[in-house]
DOLODREN-639073 format. One record per atom (N, C-alpha, C, O): residue in three letters; x, y, z; atom name. Coordinates in nm, 2 decimals, decimal comma, padded with zeros to 4 digits. Example, Ala and Ser with C-alpha at 12.3 -4.5 7.8 and 13.67 -1.06 7.14 Angstrom:
<nodes>
  type      xx      yy      zz  atom
   ALA   01,32  -00,57   00,78     N
   ALA   01,23  -00,45   00,78    CA
   ALA   01,32  -00,33   00,78     C
   ALA   01,42  -00,33   00,85     O
   SER   01,28  -00,22   00,71     N
   SER   01,37  -00,11   00,71    CA
   SER   01,29   00,00   00,79     C
   SER   01,34   00,11   00,80     O
</nodes>
This chain:
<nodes>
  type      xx      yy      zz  atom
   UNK   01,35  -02,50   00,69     N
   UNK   01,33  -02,36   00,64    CA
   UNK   01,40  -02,35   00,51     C
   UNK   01,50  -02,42   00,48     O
   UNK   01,35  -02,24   00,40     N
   UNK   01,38  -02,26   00,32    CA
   UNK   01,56  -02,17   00,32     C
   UNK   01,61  -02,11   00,41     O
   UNK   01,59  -02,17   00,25     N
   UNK   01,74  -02,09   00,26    CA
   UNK   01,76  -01,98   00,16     C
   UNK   01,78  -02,01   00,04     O
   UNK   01,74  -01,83   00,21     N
   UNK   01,78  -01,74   00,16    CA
   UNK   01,96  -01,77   00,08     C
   UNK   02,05  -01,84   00,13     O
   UNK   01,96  -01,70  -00,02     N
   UNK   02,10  -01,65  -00,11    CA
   UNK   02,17  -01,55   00,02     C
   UNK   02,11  -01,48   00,10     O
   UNK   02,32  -01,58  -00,01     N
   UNK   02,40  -01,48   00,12    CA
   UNK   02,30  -01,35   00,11     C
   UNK   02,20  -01,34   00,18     O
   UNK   02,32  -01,27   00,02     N
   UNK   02,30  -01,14  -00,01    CA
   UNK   02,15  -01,13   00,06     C
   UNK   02,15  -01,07   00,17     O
   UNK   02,05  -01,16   00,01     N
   UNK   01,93  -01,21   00,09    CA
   UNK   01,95  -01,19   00,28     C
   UNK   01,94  -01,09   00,36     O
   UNK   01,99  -01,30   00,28     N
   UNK   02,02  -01,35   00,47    CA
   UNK   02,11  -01,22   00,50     C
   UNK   02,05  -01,13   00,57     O
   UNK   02,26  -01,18   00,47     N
   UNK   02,26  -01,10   00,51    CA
   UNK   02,15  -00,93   00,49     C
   UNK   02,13  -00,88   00,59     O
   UNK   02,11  -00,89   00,41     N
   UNK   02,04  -00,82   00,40    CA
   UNK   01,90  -00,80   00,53     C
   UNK   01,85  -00,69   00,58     O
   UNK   01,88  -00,91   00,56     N
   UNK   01,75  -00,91   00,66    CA
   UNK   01,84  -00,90   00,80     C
   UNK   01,81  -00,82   00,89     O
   UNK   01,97  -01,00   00,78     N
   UNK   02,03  -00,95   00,94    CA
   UNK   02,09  -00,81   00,95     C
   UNK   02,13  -00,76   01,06     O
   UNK   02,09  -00,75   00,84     N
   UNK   02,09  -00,59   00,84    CA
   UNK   01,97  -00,54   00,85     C
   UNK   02,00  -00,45   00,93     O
   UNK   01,87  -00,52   00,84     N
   UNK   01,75  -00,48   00,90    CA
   UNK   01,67  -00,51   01,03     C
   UNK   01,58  -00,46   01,09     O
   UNK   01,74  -00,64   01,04     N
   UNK   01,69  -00,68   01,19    CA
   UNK   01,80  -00,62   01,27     C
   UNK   01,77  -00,57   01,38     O
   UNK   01,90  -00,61   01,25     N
   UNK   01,98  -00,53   01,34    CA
   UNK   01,99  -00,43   01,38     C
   UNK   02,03  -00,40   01,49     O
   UNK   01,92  -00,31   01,24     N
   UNK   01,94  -00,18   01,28    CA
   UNK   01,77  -00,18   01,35     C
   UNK   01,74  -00,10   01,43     O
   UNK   01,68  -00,26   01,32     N
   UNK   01,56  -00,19   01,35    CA
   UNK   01,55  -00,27   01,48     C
   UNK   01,43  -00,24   01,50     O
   UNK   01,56  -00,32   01,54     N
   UNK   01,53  -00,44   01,65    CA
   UNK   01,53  -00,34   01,75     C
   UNK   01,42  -00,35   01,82     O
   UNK   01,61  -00,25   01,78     N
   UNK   01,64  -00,16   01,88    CA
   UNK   01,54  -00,07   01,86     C
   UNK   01,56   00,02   01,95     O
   UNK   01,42  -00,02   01,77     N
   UNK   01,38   00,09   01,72    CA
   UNK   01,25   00,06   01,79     C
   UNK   01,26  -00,03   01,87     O
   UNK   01,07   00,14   01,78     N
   UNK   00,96   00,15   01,80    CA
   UNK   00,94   00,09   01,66     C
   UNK   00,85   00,01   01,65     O
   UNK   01,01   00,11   01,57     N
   UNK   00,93   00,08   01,41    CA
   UNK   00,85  -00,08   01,42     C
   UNK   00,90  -00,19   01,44     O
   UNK   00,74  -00,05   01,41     N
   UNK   00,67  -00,19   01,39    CA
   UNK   00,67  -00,22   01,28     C
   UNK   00,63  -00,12   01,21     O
   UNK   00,71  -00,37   01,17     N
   UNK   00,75  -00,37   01,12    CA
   UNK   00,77  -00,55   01,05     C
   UNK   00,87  -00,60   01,10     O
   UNK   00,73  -00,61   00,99     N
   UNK   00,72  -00,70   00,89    CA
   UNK   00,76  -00,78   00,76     C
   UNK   00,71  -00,73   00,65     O
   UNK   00,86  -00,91   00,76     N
   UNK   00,88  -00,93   00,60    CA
   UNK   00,73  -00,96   00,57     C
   UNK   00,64  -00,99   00,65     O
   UNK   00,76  -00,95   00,41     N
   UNK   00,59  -00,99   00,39    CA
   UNK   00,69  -01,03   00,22     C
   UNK   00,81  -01,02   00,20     O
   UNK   00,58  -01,07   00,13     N
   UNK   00,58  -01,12   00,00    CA
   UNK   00,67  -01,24   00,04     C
   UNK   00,67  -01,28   00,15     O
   UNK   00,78  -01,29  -00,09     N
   UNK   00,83  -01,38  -00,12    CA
   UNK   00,92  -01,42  -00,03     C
   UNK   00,92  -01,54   00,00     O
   UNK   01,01  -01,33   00,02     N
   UNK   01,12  -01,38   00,11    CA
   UNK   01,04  -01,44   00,26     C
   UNK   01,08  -01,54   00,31     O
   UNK   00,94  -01,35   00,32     N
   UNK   00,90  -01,40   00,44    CA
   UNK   00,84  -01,54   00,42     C
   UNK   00,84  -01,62   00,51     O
   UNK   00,78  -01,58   00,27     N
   UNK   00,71  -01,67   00,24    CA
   UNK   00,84  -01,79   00,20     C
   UNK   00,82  -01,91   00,19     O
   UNK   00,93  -01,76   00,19     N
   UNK   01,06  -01,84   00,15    CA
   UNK   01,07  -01,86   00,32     C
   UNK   01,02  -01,96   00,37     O
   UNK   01,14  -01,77   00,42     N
   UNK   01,18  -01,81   00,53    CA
   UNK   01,01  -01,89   00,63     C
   UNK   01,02  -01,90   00,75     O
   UNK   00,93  -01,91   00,58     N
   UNK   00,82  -01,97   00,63    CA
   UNK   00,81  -02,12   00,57     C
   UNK   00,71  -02,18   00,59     O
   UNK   00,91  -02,17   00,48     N
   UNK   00,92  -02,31   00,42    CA
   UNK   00,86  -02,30   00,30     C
   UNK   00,85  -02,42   00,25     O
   UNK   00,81  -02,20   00,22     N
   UNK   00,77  -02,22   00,12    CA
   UNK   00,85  -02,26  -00,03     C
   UNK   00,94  -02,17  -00,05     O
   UNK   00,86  -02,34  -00,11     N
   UNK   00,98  -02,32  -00,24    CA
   UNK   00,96  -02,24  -00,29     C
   UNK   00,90  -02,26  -00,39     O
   UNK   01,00  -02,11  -00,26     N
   UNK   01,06  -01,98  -00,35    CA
   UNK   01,19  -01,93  -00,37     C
   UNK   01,29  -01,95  -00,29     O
   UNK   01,19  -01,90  -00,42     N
   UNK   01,38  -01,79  -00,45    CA
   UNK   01,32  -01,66  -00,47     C
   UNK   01,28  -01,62  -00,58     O
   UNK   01,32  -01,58  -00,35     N
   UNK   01,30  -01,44  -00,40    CA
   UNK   01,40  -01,35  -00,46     C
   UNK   01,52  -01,35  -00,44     O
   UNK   01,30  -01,27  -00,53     N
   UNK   01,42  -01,16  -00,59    CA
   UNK   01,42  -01,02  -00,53     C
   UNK   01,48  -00,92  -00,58     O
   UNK   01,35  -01,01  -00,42     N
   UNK   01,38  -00,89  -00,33    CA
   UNK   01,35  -00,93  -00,19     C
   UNK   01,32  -01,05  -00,18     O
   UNK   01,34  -00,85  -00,09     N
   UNK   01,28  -00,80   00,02    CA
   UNK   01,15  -00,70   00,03     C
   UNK   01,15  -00,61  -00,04     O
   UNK   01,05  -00,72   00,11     N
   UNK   00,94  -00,65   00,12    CA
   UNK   00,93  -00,66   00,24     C
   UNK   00,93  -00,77   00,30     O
   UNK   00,91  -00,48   00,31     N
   UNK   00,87  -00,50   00,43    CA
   UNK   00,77  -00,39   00,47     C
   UNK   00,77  -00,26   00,45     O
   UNK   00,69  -00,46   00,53     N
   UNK   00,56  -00,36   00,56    CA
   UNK   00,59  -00,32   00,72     C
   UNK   00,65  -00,38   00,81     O
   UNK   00,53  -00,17   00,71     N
   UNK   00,52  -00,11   00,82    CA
   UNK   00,38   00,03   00,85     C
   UNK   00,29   00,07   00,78     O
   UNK   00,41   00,06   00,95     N
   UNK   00,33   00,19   00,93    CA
   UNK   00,39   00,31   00,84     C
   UNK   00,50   00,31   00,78     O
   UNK   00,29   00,40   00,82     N
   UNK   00,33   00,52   00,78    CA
   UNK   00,46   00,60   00,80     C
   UNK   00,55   00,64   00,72     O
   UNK   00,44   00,61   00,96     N
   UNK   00,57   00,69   01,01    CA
   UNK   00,68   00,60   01,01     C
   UNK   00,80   00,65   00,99     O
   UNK   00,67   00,43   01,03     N
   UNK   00,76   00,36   00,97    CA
   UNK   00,84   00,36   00,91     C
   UNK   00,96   00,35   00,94     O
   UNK   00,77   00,38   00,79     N
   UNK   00,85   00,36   00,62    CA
   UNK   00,94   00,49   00,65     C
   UNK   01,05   00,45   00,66     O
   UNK   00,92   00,61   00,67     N
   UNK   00,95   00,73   00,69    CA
   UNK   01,07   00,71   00,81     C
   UNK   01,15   00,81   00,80     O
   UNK   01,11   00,61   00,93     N
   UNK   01,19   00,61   00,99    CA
   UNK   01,29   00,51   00,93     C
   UNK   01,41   00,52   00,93     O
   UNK   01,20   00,37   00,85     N
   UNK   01,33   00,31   00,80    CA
   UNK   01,42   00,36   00,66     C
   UNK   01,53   00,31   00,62     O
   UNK   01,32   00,50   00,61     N
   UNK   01,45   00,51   00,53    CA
   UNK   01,55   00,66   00,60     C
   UNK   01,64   00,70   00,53     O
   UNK   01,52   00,70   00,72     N
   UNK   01,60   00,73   00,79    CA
   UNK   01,70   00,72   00,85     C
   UNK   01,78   00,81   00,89     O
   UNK   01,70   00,60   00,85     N
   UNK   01,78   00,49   00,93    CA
   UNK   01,92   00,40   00,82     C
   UNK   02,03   00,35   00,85     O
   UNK   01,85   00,42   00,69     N
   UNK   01,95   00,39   00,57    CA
   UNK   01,91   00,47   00,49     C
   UNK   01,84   00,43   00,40     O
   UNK   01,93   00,57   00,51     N
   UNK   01,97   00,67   00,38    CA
   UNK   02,03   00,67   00,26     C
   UNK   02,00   00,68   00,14     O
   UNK   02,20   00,64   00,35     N
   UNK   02,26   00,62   00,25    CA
   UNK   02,24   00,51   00,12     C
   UNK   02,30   00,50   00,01     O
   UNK   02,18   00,46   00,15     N
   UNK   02,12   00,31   00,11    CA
   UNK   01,96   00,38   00,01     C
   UNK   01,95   00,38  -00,11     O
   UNK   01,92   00,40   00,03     N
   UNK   01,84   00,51  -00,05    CA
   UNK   01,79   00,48  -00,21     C
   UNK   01,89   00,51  -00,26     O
   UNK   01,74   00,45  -00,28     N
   UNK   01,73   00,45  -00,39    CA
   UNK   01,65   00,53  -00,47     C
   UNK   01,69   00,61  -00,57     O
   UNK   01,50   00,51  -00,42     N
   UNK   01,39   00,56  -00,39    CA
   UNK   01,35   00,62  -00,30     C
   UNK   01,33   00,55  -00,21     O
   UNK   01,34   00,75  -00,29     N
   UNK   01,26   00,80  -00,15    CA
   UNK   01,14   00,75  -00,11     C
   UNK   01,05   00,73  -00,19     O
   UNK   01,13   00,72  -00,02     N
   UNK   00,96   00,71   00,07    CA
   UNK   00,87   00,82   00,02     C
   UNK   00,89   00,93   00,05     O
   UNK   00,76   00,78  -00,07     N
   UNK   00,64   00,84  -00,08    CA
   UNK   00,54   00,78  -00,13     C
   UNK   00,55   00,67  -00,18     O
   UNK   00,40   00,87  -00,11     N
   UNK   00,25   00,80  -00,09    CA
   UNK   00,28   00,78  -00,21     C
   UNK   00,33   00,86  -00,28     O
   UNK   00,24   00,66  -00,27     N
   UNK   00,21   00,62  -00,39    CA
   UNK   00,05   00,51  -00,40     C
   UNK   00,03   00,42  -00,32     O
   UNK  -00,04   00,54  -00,49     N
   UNK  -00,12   00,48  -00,51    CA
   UNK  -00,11   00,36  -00,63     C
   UNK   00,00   00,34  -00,70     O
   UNK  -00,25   00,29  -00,66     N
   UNK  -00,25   00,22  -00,83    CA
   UNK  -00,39   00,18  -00,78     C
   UNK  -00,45   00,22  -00,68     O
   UNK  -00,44   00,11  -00,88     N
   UNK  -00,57   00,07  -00,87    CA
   UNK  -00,62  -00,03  -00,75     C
   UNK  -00,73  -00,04  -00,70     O
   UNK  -00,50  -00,09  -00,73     N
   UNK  -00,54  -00,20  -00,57    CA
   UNK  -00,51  -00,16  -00,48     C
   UNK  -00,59  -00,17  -00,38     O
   UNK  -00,38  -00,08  -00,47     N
   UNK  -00,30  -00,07  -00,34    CA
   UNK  -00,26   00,05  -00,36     C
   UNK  -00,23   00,10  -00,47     O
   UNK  -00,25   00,12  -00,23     N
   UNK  -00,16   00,26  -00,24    CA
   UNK  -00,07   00,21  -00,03     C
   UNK  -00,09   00,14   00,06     O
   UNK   00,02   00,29  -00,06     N
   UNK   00,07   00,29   00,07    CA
   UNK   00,23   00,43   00,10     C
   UNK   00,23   00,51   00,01     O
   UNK   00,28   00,44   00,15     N
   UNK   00,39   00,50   00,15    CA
   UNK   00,50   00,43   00,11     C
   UNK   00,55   00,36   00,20     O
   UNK   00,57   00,44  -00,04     N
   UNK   00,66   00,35  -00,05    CA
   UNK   00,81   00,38  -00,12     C
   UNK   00,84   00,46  -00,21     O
   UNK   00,86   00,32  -00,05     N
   UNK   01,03   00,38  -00,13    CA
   UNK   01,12   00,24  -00,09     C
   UNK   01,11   00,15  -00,01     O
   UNK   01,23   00,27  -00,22     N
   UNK   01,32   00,13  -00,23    CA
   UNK   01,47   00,22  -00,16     C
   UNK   01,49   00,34  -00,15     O
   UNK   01,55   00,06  -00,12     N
   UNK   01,70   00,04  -00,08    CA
   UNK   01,71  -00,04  -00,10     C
   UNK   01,64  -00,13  -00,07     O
   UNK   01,87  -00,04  -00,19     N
   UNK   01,96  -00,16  -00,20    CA
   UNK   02,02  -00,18  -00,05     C
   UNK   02,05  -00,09   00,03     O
   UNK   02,04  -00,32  -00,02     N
   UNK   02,12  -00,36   00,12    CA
   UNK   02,21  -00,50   00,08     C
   UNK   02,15  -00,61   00,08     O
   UNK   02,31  -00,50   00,06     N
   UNK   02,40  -00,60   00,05    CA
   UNK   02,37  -00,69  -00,11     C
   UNK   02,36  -00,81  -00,12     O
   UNK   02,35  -00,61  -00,20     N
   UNK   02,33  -00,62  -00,31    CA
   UNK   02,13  -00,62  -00,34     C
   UNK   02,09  -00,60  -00,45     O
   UNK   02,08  -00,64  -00,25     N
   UNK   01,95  -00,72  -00,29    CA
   UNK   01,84  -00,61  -00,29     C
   UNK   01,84  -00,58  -00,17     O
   UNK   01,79  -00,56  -00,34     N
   UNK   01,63  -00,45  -00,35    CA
   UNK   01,60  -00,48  -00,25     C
   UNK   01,61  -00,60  -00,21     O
   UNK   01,55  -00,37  -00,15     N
   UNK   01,45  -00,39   00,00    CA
   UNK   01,34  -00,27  -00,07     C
   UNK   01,36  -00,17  -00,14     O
   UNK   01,24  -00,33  -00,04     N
   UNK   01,06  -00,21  -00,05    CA
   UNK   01,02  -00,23   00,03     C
   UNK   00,99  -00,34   00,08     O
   UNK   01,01  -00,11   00,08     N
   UNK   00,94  -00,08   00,20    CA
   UNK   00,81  -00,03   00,18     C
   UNK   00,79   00,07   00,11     O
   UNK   00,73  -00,08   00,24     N
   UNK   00,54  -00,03   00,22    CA
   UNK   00,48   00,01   00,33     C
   UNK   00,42  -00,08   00,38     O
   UNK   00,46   00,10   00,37     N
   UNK   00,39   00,14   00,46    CA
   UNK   00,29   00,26   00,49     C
   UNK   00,29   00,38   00,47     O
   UNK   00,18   00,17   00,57     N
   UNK   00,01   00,17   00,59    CA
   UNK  -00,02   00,12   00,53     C
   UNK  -00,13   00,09   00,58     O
   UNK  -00,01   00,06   00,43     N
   UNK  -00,05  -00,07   00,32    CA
   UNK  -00,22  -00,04   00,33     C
   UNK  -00,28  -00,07   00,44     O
   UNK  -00,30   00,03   00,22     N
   UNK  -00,41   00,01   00,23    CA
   UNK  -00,48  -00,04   00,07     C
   UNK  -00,46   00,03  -00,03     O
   UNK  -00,54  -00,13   00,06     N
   UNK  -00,58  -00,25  -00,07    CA
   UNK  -00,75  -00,18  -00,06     C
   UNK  -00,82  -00,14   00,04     O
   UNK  -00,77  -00,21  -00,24     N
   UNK  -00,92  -00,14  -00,26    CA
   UNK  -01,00  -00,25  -00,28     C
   UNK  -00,99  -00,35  -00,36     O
   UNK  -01,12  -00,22  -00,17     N
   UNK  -01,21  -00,31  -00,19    CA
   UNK  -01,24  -00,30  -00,32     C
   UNK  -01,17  -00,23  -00,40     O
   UNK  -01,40  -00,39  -00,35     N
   UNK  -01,47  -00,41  -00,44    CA
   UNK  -01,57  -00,31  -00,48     C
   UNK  -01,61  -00,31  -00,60     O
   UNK  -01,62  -00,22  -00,38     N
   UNK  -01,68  -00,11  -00,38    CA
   UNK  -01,63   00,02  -00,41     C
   UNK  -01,70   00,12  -00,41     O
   UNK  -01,47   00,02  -00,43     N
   UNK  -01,42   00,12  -00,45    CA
   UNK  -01,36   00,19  -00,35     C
   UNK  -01,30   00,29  -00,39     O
   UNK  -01,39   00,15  -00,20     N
   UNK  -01,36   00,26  -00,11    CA
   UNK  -01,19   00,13  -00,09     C
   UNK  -01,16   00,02  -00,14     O
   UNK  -01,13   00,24   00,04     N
   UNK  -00,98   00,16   00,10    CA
   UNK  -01,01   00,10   00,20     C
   UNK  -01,10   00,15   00,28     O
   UNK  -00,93  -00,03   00,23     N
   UNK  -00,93  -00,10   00,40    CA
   UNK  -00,88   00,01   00,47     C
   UNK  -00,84   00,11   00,40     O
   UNK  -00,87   00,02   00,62     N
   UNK  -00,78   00,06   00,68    CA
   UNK  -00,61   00,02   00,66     C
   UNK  -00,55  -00,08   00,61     O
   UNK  -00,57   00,10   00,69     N
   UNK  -00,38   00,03   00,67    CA
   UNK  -00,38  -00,08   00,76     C
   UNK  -00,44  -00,08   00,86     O
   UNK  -00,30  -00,19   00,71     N
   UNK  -00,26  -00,31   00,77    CA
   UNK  -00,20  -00,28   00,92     C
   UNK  -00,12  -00,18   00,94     O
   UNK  -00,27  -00,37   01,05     N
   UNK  -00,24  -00,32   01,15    CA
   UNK  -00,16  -00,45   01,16     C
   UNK  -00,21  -00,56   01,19     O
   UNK   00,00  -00,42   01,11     N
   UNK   00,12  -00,51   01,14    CA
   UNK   00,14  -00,59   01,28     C
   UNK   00,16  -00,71   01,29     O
   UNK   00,14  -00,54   01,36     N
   UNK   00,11  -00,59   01,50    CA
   UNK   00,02  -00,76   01,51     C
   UNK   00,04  -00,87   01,56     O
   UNK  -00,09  -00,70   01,45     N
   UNK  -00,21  -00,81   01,43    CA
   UNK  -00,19  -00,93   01,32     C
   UNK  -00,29  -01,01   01,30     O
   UNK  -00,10  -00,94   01,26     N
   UNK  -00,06  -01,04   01,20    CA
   UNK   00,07  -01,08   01,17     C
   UNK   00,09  -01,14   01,06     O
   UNK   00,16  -01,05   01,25     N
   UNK   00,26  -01,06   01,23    CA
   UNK   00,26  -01,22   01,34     C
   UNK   00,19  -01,24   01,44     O
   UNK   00,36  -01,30   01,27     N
   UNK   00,45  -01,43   01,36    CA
   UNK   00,59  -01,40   01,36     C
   UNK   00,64  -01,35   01,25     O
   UNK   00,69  -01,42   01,47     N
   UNK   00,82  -01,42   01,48    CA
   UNK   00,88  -01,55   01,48     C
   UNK   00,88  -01,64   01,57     O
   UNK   00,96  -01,55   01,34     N
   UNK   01,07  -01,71   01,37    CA
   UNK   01,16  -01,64   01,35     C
   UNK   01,18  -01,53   01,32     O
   UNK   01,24  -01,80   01,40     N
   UNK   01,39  -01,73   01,43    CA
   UNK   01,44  -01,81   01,29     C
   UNK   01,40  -01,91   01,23     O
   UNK   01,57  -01,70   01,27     N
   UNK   01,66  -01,76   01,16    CA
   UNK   01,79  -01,73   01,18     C
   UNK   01,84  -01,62   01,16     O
   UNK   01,86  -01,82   01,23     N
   UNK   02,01  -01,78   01,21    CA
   UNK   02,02  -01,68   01,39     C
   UNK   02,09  -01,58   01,40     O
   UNK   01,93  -01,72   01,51     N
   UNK   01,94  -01,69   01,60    CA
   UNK   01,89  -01,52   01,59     C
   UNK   01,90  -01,44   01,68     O
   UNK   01,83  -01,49   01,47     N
   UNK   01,77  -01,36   01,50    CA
   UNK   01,57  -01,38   01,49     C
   UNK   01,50  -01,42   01,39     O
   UNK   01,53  -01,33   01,60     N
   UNK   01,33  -01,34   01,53    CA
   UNK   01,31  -01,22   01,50     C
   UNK   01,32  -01,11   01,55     O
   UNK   01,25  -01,28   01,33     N
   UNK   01,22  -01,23   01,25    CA
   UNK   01,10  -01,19   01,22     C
   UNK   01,06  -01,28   01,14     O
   UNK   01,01  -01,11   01,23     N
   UNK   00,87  -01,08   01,24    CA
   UNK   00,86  -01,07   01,05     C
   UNK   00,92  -01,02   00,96     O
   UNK   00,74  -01,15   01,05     N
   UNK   00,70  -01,18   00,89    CA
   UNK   00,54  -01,20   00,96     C
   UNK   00,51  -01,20   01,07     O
   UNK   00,47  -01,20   00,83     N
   UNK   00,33  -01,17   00,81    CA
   UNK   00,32  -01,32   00,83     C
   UNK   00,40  -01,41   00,79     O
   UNK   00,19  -01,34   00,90     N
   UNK   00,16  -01,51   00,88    CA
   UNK   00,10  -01,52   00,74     C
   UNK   00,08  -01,43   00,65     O
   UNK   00,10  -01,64   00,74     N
   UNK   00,10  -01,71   00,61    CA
   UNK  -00,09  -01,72   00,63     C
   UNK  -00,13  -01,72   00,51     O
   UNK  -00,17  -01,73   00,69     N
   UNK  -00,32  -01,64   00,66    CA
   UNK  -00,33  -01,57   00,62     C
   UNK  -00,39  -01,57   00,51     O
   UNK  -00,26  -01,43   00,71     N
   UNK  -00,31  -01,29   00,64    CA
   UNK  -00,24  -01,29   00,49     C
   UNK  -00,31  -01,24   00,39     O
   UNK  -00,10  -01,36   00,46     N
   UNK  -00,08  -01,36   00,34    CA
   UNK  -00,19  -01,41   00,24     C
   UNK  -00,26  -01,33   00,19     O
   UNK  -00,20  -01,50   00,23     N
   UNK  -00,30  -01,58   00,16    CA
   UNK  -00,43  -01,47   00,12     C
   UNK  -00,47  -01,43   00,02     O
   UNK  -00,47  -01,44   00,28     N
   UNK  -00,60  -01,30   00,22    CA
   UNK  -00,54  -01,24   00,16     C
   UNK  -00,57  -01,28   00,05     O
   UNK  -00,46  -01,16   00,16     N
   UNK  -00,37  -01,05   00,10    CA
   UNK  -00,36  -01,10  -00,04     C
   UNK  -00,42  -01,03  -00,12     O
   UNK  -00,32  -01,18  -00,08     N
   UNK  -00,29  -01,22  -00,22    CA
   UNK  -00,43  -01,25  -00,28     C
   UNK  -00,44  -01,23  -00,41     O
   UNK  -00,51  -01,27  -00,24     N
   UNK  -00,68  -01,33  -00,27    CA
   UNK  -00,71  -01,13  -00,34     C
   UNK  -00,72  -01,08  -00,45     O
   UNK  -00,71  -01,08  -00,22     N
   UNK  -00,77  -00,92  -00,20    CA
   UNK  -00,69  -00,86  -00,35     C
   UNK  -00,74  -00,76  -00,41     O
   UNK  -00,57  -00,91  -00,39     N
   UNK  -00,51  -00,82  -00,50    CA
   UNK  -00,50  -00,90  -00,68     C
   UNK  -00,46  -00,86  -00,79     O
   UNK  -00,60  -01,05  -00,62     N
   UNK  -00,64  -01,09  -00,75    CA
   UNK  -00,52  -01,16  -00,77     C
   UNK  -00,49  -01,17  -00,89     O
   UNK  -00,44  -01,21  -00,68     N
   UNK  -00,34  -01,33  -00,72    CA
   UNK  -00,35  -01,43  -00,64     C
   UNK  -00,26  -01,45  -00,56     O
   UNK  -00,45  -01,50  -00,66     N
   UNK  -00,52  -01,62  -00,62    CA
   UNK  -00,44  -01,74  -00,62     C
   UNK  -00,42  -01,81  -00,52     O
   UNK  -00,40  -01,76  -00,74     N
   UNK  -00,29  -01,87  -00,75    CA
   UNK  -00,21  -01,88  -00,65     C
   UNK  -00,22  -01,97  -00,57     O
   UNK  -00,09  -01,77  -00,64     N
   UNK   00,01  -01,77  -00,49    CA
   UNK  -00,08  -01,77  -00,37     C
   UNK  -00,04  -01,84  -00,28     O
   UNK  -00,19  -01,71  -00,35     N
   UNK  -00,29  -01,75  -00,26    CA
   UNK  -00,29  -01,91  -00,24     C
   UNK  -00,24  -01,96  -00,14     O
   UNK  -00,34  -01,97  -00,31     N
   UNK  -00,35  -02,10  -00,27    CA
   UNK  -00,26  -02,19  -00,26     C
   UNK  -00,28  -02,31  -00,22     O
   UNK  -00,11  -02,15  -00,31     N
   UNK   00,00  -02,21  -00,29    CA
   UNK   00,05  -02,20  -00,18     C
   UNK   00,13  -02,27  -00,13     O
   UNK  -00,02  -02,08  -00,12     N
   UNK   00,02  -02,05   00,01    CA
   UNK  -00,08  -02,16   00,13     C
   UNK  -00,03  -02,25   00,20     O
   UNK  -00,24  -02,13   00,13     N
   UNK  -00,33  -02,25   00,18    CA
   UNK  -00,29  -02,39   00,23     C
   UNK  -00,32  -02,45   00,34     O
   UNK  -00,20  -02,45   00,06     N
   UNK  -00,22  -02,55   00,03    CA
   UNK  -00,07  -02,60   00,15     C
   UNK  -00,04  -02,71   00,19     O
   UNK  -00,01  -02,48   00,17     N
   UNK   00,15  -02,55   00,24    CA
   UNK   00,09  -02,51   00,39     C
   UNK   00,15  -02,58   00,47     O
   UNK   00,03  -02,44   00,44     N
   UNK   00,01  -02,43   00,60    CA
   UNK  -00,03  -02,52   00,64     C
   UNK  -00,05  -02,53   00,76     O
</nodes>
């Protein structure tokens, strides 16, 4: 496995701590889940996808921690409910309903986290991260193809 920076590892065992106990369904996704999945990365944040009412309970849950409020934000690919926290020095983004624009212009449904999510363990905690599939689609769907296939090429 690849090895999170302290700030990093602790930061996820603060989120797995406070949320483990919760309903929030809930997912690392981008660089760090793709680092604790063996890939060679050094991420520079945390990213974690969830539902709508999610995002809206994890920054409930660390307020004080706060940066960004949770709100709908769109762009040309992706829109979702989103808001930042620092947690033990490191940026956490939180995304939730995650919905990416087709080619036709219309939206997917929001990412149903449940359905792609894998649990490894790290450091005796399981950690729910996006499989390294749905990643790969995901990265293809937003035109970053490259990390897409670096992703392919290591599963």
């Amino acid at each position: 496995m690849a090895r999170l920076d302290s700030h990093h590892l602790d930061a996820v065992r603060l989120l797995y701590t406070t949320l483990k106990g919760t309903s929030v369904s809930w997912a690392l996704t981008g660089s760090t889940s793709l680092a604790l999945q063996d890939l060679p990365l050094a991420p520079n944040d945390i990213d974690v996808q969830t539902t709508g009412e999610g995002a809206y309970s994890i920054e409930e849950q660390f307020t004080e921690c706060m940066v960004e409020p949770v709100s709908f934000v769109s762009s040309e690919q992706i829109r979702s409910h989103f808001g930042k926290l620092v947690l033990e020095d490191t940026l956490v983004e939180i995304m939730g309903a995650v919905q990416k624009r087709r080619e036709d212009g219309t939206w997917t449904s929001p990412v149903a986290i449940a359905e792609h999510r894998d649990i490894i363990s790290v450091e005796g905690m399981q950690i729910p991260v996006l499989s390294l599939q749905y990643e790969a689609q995901a990265y293809d769907q937003l035109g970053r193809n490259e990390r897409a296939d670096v992703i392919r090429k290591h599963r």
